[in-house]
Gaussian input, Z-matrix of N, CA and C with variables (Angstrom, degrees):
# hf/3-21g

backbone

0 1
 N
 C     1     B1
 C     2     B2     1     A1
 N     3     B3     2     A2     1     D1
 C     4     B4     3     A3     2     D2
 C     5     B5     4     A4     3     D3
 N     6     B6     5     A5     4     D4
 C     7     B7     6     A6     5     D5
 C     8     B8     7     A7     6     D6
 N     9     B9     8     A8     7     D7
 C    10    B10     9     A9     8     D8
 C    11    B11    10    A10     9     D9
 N    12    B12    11    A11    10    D10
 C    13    B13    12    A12    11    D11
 C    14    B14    13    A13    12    D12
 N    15    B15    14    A14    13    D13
 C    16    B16    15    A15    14    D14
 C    17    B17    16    A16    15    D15
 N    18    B18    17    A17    16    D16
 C    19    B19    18    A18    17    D17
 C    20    B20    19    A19    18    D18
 N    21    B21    20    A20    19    D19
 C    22    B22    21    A21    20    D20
 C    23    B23    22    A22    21    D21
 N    24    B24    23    A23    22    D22
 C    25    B25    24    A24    23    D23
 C    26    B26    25    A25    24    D24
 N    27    B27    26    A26    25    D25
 C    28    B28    27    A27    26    D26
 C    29    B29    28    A28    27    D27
 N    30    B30    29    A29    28    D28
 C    31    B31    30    A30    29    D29
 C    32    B32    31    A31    30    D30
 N    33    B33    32    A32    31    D31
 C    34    B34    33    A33    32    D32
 C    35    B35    34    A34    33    D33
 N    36    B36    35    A35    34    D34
 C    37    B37    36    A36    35    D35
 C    38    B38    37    A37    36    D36
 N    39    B39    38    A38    37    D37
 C    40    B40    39    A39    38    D38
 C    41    B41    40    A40    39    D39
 N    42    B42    41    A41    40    D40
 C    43    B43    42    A42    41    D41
 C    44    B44    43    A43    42    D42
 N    45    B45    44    A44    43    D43
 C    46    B46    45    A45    44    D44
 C    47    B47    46    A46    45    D45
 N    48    B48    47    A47    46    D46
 C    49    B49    48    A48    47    D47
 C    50    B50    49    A49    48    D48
 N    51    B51    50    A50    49    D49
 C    52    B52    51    A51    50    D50
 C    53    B53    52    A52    51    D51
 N    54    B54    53    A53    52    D52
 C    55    B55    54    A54    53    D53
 C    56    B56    55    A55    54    D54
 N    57    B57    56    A56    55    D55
 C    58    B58    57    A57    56    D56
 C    59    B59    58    A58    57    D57
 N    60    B60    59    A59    58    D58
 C    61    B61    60    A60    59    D59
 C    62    B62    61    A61    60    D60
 N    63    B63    62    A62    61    D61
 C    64    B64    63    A63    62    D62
 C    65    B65    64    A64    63    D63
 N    66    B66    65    A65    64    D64
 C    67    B67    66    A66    65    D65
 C    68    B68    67    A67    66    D66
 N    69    B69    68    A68    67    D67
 C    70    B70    69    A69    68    D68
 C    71    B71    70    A70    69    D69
 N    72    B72    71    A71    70    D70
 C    73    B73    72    A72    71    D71
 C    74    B74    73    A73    72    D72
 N    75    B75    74    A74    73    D73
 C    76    B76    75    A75    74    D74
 C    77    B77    76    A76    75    D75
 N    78    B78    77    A77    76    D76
 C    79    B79    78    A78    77    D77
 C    80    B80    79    A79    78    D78
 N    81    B81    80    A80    79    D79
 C    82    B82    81    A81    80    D80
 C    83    B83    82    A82    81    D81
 N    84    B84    83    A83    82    D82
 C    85    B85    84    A84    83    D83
 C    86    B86    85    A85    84    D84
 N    87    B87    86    A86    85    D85
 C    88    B88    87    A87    86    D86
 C    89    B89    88    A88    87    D87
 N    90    B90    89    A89    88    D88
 C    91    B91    90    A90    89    D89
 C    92    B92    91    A91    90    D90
 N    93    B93    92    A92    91    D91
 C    94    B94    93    A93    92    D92
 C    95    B95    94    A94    93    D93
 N    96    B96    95    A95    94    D94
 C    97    B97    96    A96    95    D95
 C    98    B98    97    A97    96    D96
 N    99    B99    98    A98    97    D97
 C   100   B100    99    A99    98    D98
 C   101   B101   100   A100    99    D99
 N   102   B102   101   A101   100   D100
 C   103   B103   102   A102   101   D101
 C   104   B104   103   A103   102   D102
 N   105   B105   104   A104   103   D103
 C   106   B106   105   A105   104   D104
 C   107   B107   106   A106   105   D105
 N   108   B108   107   A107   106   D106
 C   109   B109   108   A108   107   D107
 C   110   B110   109   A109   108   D108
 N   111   B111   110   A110   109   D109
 C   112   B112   111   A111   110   D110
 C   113   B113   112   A112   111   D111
 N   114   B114   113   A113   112   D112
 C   115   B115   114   A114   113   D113
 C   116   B116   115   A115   114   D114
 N   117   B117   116   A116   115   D115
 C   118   B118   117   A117   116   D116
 C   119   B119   118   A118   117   D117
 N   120   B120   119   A119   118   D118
 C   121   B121   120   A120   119   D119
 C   122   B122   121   A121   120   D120
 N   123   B123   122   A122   121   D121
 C   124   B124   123   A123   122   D122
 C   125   B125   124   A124   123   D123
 N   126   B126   125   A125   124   D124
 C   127   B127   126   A126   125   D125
 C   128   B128   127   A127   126   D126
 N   129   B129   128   A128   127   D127
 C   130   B130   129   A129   128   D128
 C   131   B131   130   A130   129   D129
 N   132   B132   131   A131   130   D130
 C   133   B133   132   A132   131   D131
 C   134   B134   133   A133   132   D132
 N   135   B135   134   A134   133   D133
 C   136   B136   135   A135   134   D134
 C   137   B137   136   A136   135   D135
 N   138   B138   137   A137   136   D136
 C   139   B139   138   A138   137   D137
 C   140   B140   139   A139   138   D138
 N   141   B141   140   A140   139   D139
 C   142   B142   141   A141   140   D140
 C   143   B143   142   A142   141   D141
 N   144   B144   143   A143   142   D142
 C   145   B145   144   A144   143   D143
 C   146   B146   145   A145   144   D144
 N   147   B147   146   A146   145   D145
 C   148   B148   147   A147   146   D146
 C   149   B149   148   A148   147   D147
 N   150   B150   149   A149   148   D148
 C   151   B151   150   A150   149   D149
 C   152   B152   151   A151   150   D150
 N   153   B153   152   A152   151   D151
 C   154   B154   153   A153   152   D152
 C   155   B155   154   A154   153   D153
 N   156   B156   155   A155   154   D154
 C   157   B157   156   A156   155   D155
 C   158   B158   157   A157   156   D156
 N   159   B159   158   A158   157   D157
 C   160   B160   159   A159   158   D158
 C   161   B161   160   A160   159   D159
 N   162   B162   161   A161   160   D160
 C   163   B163   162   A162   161   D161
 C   164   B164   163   A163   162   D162
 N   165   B165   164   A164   163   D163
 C   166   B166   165   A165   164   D164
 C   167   B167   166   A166   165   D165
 N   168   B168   167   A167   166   D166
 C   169   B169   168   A168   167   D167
 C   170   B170   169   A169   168   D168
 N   171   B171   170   A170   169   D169
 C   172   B172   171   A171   170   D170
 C   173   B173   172   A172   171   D171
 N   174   B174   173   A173   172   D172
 C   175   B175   174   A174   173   D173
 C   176   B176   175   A175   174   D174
 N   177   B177   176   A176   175   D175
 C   178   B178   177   A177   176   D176
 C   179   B179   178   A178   177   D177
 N   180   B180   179   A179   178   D178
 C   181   B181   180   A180   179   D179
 C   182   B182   181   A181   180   D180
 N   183   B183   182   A182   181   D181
 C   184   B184   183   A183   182   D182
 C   185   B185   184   A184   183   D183
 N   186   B186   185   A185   184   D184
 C   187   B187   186   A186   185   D185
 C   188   B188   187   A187   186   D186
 N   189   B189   188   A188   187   D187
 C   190   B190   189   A189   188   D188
 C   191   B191   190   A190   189   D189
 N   192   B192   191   A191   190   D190
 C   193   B193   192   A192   191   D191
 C   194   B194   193   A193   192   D192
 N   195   B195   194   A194   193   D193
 C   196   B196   195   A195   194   D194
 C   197   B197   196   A196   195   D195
 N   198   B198   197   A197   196   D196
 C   199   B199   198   A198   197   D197
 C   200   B200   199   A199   198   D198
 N   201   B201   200   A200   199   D199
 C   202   B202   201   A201   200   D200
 C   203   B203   202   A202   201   D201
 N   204   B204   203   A203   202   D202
 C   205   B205   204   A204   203   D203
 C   206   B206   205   A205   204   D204
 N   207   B207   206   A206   205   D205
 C   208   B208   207   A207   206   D206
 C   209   B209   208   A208   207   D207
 N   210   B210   209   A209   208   D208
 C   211   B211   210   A210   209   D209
 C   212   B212   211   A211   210   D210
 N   213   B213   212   A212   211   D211
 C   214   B214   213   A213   212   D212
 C   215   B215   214   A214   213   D213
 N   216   B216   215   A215   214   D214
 C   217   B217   216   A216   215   D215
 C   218   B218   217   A217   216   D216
 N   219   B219   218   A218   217   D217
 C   220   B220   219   A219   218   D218
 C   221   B221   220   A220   219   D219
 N   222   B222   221   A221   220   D220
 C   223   B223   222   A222   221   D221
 C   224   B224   223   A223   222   D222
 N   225   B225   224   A224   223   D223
 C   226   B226   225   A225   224   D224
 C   227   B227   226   A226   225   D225
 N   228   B228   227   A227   226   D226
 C   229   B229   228   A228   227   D227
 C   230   B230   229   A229   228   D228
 N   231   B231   230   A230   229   D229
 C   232   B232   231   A231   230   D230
 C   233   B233   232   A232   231   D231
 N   234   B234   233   A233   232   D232
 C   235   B235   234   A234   233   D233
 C   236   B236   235   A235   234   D234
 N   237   B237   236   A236   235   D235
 C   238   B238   237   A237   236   D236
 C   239   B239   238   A238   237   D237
 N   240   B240   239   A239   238   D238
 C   241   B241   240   A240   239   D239
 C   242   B242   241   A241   240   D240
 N   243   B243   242   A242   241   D241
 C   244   B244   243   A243   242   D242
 C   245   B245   244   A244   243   D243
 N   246   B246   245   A245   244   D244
 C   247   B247   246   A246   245   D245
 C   248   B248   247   A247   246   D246
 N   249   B249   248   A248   247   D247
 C   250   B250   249   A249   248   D248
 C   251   B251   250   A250   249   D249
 N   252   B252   251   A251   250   D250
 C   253   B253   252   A252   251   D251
 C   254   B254   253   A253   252   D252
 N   255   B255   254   A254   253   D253
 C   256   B256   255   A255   254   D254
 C   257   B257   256   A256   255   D255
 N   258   B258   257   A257   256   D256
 C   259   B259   258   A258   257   D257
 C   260   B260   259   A259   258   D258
 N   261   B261   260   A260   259   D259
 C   262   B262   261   A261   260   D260
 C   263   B263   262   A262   261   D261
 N   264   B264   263   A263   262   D262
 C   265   B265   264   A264   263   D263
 C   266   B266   265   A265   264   D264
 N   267   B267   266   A266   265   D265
 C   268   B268   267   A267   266   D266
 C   269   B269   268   A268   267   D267
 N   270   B270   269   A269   268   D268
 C   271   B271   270   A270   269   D269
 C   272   B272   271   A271   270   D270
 N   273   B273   272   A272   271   D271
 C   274   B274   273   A273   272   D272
 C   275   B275   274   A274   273   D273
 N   276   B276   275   A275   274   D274
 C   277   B277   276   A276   275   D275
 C   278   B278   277   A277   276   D276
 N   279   B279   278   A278   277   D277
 C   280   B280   279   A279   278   D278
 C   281   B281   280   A280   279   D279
 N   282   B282   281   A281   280   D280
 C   283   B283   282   A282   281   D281
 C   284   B284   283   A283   282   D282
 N   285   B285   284   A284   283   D283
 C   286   B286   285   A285   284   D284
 C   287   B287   286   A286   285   D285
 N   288   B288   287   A287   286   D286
 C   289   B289   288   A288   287   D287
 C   290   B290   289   A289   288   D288
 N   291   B291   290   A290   289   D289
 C   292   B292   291   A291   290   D290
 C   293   B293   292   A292   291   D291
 N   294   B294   293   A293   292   D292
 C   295   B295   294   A294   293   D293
 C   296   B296   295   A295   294   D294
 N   297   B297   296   A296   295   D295
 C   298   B298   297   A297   296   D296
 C   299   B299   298   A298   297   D297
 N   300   B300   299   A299   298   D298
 C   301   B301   300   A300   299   D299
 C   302   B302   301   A301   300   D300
 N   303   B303   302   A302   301   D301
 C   304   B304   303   A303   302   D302
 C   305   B305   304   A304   303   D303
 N   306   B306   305   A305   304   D304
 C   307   B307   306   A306   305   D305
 C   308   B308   307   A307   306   D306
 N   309   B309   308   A308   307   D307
 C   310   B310   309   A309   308   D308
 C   311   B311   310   A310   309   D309
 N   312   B312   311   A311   310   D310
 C   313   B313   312   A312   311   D311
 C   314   B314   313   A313   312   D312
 N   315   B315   314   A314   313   D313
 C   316   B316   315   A315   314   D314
 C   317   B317   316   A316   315   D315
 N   318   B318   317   A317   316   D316
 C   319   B319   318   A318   317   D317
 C   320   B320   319   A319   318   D318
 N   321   B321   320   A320   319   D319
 C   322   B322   321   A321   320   D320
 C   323   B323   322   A322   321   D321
 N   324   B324   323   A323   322   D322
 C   325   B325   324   A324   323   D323
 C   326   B326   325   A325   324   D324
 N   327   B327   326   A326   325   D325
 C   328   B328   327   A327   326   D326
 C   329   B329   328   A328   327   D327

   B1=1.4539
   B2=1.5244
   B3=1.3741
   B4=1.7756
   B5=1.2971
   B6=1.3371
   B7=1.5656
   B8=1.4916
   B9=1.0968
   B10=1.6116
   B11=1.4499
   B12=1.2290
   B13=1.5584
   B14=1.5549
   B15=1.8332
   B16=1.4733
   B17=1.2053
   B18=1.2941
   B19=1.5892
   B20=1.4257
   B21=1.5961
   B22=1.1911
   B23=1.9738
   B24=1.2081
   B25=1.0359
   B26=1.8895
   B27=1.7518
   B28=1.8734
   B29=1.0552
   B30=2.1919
   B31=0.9097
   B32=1.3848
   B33=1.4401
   B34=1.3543
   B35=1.5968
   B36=1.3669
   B37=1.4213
   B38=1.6576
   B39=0.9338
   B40=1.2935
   B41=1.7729
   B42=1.7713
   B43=1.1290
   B44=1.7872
   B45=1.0022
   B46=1.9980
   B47=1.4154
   B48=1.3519
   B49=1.3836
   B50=1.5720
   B51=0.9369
   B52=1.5170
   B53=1.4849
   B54=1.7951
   B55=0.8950
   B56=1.5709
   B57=1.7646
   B58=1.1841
   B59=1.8504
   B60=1.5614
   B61=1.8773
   B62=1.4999
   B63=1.5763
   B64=1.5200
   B65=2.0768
   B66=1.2618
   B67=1.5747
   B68=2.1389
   B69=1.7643
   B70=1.1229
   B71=1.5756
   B72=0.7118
   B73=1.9805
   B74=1.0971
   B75=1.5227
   B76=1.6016
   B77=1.9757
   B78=0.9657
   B79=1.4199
   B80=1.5991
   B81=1.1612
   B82=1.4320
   B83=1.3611
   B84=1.8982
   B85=1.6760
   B86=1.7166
   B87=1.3239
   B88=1.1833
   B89=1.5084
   B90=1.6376
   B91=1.9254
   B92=1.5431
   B93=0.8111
   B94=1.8955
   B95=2.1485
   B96=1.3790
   B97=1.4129
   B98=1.4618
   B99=1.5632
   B100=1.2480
   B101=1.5979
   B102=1.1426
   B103=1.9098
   B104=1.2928
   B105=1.4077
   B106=1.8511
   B107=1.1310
   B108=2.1320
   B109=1.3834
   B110=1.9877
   B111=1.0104
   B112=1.4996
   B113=1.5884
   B114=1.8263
   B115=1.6825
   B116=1.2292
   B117=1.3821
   B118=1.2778
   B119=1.4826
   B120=1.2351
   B121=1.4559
   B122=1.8862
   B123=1.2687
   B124=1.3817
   B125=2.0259
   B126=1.4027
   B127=1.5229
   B128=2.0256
   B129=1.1908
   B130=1.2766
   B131=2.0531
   B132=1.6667
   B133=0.7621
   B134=1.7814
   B135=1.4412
   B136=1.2085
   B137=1.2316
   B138=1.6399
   B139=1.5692
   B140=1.6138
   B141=2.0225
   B142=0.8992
   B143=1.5583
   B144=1.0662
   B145=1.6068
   B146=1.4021
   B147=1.7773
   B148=1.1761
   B149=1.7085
   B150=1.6793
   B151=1.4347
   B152=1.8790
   B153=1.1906
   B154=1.3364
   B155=1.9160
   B156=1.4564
   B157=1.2149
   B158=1.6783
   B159=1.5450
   B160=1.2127
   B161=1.4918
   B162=1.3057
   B163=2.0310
   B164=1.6437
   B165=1.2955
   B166=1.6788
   B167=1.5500
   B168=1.3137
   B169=1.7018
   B170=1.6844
   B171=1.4917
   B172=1.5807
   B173=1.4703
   B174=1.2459
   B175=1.7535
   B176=1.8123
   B177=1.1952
   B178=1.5562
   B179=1.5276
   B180=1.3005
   B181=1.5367
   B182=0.8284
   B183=1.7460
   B184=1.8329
   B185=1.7850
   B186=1.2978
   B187=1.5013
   B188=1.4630
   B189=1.3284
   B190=1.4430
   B191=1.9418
   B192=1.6330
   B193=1.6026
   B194=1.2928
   B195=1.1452
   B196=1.5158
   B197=1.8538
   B198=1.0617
   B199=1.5951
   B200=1.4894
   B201=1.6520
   B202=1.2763
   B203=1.5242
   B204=1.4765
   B205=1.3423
   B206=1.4157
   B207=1.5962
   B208=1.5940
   B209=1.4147
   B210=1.4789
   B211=1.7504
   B212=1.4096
   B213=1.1447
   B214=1.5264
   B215=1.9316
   B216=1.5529
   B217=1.6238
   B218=1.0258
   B219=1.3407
   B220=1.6730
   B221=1.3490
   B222=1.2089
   B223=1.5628
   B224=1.4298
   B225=1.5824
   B226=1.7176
   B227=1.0554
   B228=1.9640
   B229=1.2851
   B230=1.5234
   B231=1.1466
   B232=2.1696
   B233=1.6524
   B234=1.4398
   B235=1.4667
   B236=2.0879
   B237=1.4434
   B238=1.8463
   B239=1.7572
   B240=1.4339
   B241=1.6620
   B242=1.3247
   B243=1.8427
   B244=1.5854
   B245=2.2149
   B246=1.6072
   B247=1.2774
   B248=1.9978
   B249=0.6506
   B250=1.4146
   B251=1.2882
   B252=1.5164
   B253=1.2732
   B254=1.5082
   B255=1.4712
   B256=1.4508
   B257=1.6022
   B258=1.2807
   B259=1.6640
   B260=1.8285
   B261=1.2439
   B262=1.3957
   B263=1.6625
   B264=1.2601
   B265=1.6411
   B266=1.3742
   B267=1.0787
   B268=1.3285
   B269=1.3646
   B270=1.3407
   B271=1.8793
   B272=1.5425
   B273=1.1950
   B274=1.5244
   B275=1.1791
   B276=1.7560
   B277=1.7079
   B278=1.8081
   B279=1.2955
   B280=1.8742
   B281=1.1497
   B282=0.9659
   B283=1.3540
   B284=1.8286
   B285=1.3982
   B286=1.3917
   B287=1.5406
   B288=1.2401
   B289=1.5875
   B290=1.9139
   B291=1.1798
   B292=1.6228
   B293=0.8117
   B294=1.8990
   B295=1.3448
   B296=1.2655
   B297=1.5920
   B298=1.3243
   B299=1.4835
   B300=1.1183
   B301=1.3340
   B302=1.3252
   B303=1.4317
   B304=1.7244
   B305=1.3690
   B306=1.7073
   B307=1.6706
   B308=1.6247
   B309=0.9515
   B310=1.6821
   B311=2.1706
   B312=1.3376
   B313=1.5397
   B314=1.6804
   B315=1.5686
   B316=1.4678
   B317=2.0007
   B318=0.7022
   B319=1.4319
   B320=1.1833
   B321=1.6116
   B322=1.4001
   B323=2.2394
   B324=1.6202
   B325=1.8504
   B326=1.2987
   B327=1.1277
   B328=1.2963
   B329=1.4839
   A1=109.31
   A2=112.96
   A3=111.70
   A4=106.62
   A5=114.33
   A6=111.97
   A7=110.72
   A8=102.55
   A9=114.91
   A10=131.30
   A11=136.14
   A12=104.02
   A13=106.00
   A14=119.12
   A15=106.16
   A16=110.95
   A17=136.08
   A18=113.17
   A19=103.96
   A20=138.06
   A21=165.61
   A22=104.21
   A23=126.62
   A24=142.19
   A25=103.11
   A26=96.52
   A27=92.96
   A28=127.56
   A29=126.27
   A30=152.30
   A31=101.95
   A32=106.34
   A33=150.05
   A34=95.84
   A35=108.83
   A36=126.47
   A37=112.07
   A38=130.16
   A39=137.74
   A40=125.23
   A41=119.75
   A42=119.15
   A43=82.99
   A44=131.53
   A45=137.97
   A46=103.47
   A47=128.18
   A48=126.36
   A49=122.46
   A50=125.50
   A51=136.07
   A52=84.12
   A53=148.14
   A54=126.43
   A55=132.83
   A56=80.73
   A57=102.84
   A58=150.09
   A59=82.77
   A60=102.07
   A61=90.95
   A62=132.09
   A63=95.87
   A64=97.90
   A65=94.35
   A66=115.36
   A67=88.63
   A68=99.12
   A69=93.29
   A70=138.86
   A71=93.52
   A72=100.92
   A73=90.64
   A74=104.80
   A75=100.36
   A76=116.18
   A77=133.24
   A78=130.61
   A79=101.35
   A80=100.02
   A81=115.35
   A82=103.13
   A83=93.52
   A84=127.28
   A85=90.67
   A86=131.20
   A87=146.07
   A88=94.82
   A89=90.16
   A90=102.40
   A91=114.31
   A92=129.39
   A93=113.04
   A94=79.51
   A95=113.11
   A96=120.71
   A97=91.66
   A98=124.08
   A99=132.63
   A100=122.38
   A101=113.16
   A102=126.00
   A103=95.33
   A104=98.19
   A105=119.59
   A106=114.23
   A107=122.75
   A108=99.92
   A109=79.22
   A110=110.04
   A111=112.92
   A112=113.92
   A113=100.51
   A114=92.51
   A115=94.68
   A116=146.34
   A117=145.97
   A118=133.78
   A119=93.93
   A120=119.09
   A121=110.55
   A122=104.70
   A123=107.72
   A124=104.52
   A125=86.57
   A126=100.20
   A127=92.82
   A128=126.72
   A129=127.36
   A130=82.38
   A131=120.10
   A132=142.74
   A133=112.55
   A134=114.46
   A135=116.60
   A136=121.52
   A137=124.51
   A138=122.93
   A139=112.95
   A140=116.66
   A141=129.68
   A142=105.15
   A143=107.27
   A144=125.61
   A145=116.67
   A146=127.59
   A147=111.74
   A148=75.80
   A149=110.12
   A150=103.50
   A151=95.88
   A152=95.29
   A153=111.38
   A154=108.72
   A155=98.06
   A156=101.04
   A157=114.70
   A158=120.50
   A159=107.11
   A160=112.59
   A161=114.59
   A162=127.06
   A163=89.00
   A164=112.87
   A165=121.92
   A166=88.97
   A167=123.25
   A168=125.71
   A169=84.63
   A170=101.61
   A171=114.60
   A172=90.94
   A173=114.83
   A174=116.98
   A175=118.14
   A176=96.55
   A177=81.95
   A178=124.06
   A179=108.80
   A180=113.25
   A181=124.90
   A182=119.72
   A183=116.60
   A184=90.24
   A185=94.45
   A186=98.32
   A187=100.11
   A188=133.99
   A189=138.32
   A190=81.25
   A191=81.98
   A192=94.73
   A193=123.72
   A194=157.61
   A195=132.08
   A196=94.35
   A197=106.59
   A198=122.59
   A199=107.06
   A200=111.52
   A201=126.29
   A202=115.43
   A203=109.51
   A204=128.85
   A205=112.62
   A206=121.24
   A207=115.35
   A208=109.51
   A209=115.55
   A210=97.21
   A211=115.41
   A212=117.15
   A213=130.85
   A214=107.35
   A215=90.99
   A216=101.62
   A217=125.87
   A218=129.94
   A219=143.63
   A220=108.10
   A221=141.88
   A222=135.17
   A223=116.56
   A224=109.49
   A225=107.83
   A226=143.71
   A227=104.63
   A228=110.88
   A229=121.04
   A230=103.06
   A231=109.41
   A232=92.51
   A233=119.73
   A234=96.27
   A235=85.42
   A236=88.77
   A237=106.67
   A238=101.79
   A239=89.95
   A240=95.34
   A241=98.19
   A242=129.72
   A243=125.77
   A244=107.05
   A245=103.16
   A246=103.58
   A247=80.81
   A248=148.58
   A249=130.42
   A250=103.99
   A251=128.45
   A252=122.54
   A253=104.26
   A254=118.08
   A255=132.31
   A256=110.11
   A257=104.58
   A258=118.05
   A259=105.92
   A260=117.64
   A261=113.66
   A262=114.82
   A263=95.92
   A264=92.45
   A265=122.74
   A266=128.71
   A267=136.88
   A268=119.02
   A269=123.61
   A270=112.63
   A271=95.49
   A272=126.56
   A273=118.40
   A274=109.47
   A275=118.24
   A276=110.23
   A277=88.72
   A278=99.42
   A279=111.37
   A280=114.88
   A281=117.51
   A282=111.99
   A283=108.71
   A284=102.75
   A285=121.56
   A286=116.49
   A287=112.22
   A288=110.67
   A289=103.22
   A290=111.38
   A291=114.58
   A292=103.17
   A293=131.09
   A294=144.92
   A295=113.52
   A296=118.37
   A297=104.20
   A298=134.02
   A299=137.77
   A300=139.46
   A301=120.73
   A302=95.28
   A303=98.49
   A304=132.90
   A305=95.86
   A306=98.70
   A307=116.34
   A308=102.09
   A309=124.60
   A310=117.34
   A311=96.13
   A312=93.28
   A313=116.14
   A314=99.06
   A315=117.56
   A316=105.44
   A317=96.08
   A318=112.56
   A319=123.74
   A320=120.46
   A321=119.62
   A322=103.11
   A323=80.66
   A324=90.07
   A325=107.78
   A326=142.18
   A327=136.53
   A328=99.90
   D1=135.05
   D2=-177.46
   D3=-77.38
   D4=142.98
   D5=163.37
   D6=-104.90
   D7=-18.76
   D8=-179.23
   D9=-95.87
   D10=123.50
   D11=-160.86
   D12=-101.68
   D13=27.98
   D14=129.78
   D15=-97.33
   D16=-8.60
   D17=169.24
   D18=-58.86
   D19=-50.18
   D20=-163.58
   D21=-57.68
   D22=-44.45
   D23=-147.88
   D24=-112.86
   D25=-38.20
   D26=168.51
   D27=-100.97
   D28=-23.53
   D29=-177.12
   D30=-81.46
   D31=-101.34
   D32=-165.19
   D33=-25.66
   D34=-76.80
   D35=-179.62
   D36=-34.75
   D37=-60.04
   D38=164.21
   D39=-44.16
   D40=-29.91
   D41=-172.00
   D42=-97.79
   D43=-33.93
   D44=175.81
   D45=-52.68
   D46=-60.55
   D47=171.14
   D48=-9.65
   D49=137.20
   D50=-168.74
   D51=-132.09
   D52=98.89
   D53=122.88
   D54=1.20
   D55=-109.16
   D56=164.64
   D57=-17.72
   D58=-32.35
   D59=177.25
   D60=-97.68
   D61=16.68
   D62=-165.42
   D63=-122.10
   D64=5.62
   D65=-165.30
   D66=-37.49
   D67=140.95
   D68=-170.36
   D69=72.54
   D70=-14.25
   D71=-173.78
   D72=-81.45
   D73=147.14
   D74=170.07
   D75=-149.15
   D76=74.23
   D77=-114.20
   D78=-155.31
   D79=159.41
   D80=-179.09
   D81=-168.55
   D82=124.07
   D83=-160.36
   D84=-113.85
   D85=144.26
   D86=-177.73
   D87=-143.66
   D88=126.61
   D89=-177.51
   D90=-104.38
   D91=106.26
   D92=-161.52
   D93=-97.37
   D94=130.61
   D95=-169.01
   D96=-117.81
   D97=117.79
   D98=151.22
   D99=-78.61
   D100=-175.06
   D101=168.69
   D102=75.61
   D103=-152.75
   D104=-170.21
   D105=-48.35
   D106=-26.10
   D107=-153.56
   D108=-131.71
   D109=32.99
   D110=163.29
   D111=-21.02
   D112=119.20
   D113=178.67
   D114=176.50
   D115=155.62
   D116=154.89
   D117=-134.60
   D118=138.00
   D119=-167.70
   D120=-107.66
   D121=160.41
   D122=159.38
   D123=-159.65
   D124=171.92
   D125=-140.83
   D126=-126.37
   D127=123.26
   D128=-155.19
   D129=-132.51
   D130=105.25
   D131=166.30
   D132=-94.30
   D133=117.60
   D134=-165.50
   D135=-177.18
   D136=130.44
   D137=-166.16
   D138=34.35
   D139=47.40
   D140=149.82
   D141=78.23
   D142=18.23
   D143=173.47
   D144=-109.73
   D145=156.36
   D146=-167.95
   D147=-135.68
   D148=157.79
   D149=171.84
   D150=-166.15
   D151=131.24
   D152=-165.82
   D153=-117.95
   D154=120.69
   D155=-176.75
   D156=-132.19
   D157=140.68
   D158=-169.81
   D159=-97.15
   D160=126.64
   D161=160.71
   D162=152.48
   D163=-128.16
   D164=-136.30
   D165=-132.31
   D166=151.99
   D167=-179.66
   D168=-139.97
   D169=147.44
   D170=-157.74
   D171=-74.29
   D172=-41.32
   D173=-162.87
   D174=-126.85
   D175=53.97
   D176=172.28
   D177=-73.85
   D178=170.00
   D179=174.51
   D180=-116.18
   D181=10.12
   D182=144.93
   D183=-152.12
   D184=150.55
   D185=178.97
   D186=-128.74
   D187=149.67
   D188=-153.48
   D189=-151.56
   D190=122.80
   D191=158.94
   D192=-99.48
   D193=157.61
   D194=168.31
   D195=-164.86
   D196=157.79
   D197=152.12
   D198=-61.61
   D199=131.17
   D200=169.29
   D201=-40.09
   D202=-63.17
   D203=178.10
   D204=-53.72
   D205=-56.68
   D206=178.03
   D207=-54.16
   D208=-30.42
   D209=-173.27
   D210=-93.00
   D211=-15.25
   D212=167.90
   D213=-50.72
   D214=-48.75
   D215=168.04
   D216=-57.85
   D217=-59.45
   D218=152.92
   D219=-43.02
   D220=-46.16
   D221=163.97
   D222=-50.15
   D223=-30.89
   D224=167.50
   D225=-108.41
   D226=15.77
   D227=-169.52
   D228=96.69
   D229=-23.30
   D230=-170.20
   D231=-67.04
   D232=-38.49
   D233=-154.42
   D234=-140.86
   D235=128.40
   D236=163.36
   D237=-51.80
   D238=135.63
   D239=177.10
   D240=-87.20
   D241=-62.51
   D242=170.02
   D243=-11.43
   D244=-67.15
   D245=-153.64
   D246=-78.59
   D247=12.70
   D248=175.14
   D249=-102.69
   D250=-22.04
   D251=-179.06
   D252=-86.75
   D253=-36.72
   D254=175.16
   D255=-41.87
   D256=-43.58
   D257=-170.67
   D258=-90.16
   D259=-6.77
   D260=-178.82
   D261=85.02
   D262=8.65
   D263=163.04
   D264=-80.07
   D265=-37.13
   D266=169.47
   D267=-83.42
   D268=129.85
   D269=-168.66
   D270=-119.10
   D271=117.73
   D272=167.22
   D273=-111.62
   D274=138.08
   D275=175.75
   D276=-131.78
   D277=156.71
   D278=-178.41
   D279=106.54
   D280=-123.38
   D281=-162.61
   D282=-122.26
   D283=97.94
   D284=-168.72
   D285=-60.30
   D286=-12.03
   D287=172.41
   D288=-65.54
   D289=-51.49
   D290=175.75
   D291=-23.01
   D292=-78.95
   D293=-164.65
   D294=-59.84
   D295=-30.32
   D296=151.12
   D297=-74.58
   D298=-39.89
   D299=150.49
   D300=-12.35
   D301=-71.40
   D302=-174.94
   D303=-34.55
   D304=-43.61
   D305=171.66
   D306=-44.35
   D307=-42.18
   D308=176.15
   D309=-49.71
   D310=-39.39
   D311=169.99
   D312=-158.12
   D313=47.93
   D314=150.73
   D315=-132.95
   D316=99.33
   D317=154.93
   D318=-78.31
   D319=94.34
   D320=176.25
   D321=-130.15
   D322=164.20
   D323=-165.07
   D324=71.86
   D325=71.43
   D326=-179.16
   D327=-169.95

């Protein structure tokens, strides 16, 4: 389980990957990370590949704000991402089908 959200973002992310569920997708997620562990990453899903790089990408097509700590939680199961976005912990702007997808071929807490 990551405690860190670069362990979370170089590790983690990579064993969560769903190939297989991602056939076709072709996408790029940008994480803007607030609180203690402030930092941002984005994540370039493509020809069934996942690749995670840390700072700012000129053009993503969904960008997800979140607290370091809440997603560290959601990466381990402690906290529902659905009810975390429900509650305003999670901020998504762009194109909201992405954020739905993902559930689909990131497997995390498990």
């Amino acid at each position: 389980m990551p405690t860190t959200v670069r362990e979370l973002m170089t590790e983690t992310i990579k064993t969560a990957f769903q190939p297989e569920k991602a056939k076709g997708v072709d996408t790029i997620v940008q994480f803007i990370f607030t609180g203690a562990q402030a930092s941002n990453w984005y994540v370039v899903v493509k020809d069934q590949k996942c690749e995670s790089t840390e700072g700012l990408h000129p053009a993503p097509k969904m960008t997800m704000t979140v607290d370091s700590e809440d997603y560290i939680k959601i990466s381990n199961g402690e906290l529902d991402a659905t009810m975390a976005f429900m509650k305003g912990k999670v901020k998504v702007s762009g194109d909201m089908g992405v954020a739905l997808g993902m559930g689909k071929y990131f497997v995390f807490g498990k």
